[in-house]
C-alpha positions as CSV (number, residue, x, y, z in Angstrom):
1,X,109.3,-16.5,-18.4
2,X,107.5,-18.3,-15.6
3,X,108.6,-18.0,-12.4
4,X,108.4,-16.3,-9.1
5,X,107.6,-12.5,-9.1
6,X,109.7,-10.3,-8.0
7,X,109.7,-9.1,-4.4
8,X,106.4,-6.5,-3.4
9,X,105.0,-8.2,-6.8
10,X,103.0,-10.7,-4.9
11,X,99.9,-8.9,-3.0
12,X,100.3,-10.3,0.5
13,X,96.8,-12.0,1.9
14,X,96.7,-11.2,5.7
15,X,94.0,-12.3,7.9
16,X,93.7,-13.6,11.1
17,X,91.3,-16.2,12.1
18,X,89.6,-16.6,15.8
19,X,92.2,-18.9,17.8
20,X,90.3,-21.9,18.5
21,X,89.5,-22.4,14.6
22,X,93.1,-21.6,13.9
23,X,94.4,-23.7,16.5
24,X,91.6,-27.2,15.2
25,X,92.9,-26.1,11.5
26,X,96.8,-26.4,12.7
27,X,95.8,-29.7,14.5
28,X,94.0,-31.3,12.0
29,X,97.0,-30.5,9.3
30,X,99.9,-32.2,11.6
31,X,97.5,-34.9,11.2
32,X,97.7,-35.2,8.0
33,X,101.5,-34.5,8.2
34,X,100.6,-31.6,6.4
35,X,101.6,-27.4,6.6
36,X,98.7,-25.2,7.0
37,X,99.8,-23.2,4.3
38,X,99.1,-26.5,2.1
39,X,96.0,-27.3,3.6
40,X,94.7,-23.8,3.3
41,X,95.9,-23.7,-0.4
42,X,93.7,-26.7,-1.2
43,X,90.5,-25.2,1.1
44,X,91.0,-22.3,-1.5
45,X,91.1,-24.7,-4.5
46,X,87.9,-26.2,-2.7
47,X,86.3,-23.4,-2.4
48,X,86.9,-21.9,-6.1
49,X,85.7,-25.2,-7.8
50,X,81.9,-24.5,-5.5
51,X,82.0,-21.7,-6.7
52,X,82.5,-22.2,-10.0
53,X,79.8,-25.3,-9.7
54,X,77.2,-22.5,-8.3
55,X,78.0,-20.6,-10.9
56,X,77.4,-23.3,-13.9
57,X,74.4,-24.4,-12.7
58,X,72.9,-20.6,-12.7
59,X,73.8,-20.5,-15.7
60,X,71.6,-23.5,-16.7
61,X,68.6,-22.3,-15.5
């Protein structure tokens, strides 16, 4: 079954960035009309796909 886990299941991803790049990241989201959860979400999806790209074209040479 697919679904949410159950509580504690999830391993919680605490950080906290300096205030000025926190509060241009908020800013830049309302923007958008967007959260910063869902903005963060796709920097991470970003971030994965480089990654992956880097990765591929190590692998190439």
């Amino acid at each position: 079954m697919v679904g949410r886990p159950r509580t504690g299941q999830t391993r919680v991803m605490g950080f906290r960035p300096p205030k000025q790049l926190r509060e241009e990241f908020e800013a830049l989201a309302a923007i958008e009309e967007r959260t910063p959860s869902d903005a963060l979400v796709e920097a991470m999806h970003d971030w994965i796909k480089k990654k992956r790209r880097e990765r591929q074209a190590m692998a190439k040479d």
